[in-house]
Kinemage of the C-alpha trace (Angstrom):
@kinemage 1
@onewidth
@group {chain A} dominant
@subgroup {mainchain}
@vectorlist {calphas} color= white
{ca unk a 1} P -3.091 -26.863 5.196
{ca unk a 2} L -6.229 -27.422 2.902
{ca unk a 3} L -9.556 -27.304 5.309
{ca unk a 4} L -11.382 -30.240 3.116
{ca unk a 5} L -8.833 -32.901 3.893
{ca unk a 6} L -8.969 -32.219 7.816
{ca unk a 7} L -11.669 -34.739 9.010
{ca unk a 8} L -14.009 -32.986 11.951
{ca unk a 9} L -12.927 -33.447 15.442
{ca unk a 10} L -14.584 -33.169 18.798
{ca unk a 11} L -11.992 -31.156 21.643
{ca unk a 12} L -13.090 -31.301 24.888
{ca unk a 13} L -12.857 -28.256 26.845
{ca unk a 14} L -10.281 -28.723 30.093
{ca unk a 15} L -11.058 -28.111 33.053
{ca unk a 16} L -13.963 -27.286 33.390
{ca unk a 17} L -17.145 -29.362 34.988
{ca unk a 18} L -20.264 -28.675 34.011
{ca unk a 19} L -22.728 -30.301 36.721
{ca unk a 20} L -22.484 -33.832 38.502
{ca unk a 21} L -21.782 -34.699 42.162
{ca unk a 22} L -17.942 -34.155 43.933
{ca unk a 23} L -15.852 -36.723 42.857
{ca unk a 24} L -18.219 -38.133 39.971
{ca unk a 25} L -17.336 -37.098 36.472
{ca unk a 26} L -19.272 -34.473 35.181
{ca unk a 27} L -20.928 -33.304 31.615
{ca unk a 28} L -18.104 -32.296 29.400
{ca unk a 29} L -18.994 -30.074 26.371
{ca unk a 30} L -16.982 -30.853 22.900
{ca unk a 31} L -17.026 -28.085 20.142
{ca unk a 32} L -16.682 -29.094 16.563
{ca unk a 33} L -16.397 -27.237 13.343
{ca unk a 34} L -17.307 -28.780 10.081
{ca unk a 35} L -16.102 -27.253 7.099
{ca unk a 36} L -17.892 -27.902 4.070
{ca unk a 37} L -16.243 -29.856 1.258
{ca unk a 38} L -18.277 -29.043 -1.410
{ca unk a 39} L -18.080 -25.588 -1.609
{ca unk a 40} L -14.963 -24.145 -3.264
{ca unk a 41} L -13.289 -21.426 -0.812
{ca unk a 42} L -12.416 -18.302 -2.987
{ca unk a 43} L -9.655 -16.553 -1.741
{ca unk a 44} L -8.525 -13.447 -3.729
{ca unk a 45} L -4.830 -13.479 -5.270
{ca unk a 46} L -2.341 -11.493 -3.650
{ca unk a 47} L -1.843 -8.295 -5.494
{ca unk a 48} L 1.864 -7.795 -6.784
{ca unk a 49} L 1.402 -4.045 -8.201
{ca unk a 50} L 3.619 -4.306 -10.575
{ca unk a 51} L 2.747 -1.682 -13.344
{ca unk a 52} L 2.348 0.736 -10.982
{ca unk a 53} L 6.328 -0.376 -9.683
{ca unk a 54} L 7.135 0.265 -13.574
{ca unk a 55} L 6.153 3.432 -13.373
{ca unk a 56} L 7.426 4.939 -10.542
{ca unk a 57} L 10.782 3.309 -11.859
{ca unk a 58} L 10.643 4.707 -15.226
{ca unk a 59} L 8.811 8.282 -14.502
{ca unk a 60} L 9.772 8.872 -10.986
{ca unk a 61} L 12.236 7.124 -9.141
{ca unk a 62} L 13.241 9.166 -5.963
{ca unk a 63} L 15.901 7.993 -3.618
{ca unk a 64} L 15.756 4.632 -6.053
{ca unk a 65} L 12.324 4.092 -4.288
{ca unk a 66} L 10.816 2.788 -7.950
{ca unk a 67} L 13.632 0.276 -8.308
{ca unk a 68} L 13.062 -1.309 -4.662
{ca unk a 69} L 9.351 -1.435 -5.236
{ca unk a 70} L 10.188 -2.846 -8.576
{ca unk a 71} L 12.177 -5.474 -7.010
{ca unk a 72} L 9.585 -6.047 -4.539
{ca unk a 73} L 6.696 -6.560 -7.268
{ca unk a 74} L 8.902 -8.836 -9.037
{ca unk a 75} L 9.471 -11.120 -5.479
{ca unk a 76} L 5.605 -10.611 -4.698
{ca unk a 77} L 5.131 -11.938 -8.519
{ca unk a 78} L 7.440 -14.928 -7.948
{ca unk a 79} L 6.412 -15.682 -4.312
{ca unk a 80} L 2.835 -16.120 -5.954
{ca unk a 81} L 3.710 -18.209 -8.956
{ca unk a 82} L 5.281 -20.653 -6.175
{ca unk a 83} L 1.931 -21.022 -4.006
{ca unk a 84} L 3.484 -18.858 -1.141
{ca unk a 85} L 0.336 -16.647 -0.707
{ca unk a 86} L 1.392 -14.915 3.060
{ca unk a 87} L 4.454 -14.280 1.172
{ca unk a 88} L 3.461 -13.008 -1.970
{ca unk a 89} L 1.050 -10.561 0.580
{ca unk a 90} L 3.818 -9.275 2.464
{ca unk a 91} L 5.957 -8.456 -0.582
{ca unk a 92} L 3.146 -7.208 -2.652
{ca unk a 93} L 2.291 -5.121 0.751
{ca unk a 94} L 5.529 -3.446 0.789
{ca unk a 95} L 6.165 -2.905 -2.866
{ca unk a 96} L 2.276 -0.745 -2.634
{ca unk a 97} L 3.988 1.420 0.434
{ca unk a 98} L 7.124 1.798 -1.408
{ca unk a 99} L 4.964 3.046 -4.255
{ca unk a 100} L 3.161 5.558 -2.465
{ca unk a 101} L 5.841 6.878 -1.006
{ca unk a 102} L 7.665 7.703 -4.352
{ca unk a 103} L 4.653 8.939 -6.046
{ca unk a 104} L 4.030 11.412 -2.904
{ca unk a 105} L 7.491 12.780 -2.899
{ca unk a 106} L 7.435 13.114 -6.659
{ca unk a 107} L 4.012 15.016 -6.682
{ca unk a 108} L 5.446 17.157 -4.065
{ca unk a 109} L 8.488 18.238 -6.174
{ca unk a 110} L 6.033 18.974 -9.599
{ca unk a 111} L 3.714 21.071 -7.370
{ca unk a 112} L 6.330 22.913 -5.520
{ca unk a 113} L 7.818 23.318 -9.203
{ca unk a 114} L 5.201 24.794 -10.950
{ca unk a 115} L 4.556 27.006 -8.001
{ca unk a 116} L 7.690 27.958 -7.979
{ca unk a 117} L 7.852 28.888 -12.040
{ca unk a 118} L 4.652 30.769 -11.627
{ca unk a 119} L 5.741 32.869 -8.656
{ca unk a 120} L 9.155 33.555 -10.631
{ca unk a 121} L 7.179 34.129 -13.803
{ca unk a 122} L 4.841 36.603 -12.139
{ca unk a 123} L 8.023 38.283 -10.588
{ca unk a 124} L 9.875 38.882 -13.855
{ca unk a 125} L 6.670 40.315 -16.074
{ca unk a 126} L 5.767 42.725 -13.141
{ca unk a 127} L 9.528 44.391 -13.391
{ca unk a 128} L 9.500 44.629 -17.198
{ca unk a 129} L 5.985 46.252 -16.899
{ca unk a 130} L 6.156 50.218 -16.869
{ca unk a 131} L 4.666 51.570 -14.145
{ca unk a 132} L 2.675 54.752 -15.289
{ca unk a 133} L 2.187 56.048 -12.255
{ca unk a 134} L 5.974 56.352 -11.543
{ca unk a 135} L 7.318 59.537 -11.497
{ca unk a 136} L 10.200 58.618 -13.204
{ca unk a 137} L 8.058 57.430 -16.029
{ca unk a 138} L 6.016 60.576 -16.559
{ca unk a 139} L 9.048 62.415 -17.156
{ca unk a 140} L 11.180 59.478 -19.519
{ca unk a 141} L 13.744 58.726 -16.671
{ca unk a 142} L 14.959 55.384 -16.719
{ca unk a 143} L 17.728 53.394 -15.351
């Protein structure tokens, strides 16, 4: 529904009596609400976030998270190119939470992987490090 072709209309609100005598009819208030025609109303285009979908589809794609985002961007994209903004929102809307989702749970696994490396890493190099306060190094016992 475009706002400039709707002409202005008075409503009268019902039920209600605003002054007068008992069975005379009383002041009734209308509200109207003109909408400008000559001013262009912006309204910002859905987004469709669909490099970001790319991405998690190519580089990290976690339960196949990327590819539904992916396939949400690309409805989101379509939904917009046909004029179906509410549409194009709620796609666009779920394809961003899809996103986040699979770029949380792959940050999760890198961290938790190069913690893990470095805690193994550290682990190995202190074994093959002598210990010179060892007895068993003063005296050239080893196992």
């Amino acid at each position: 529904m475009h706002p400039q072709v709707c002409p202005t209309e008075a409503v009268p609100l019902q039920g209600v009596n605003y002054g007068g005598y008992p069975g005379q009819p009383g002041v009734v208030q209308h509200t109207a609400v003109n909408i400008t025609t000559g001013q262009p109303v912006i309204t910002e285009a859905p987004k469709d976030y669909i490099i970001w979908s790319l991405c998690c589809f190519v580089y990290s794609n976690p339960f196949c998270l990327g590819l539904a985002a992916l396939i949400y961007s690309i409805k989101a994209r379509d939904r917009k190119v046909v004029g179906d903004v509410d549409g194009a929102r709620r796609y666009g809307s779920t394809a961003r939470c899809l996103n986040i989702i699979s770029t949380i749970i792959v940050s999760t696994v890198f961290c938790a992987l190069i913690i893990g490396i470095t805690v193994l890493t550290t682990t190995i190099v202190s074994y093959r490090t002598p210990n010179l306060n060892s007895p068993r190094e003063q005296y050239g016992f080893s196992y």
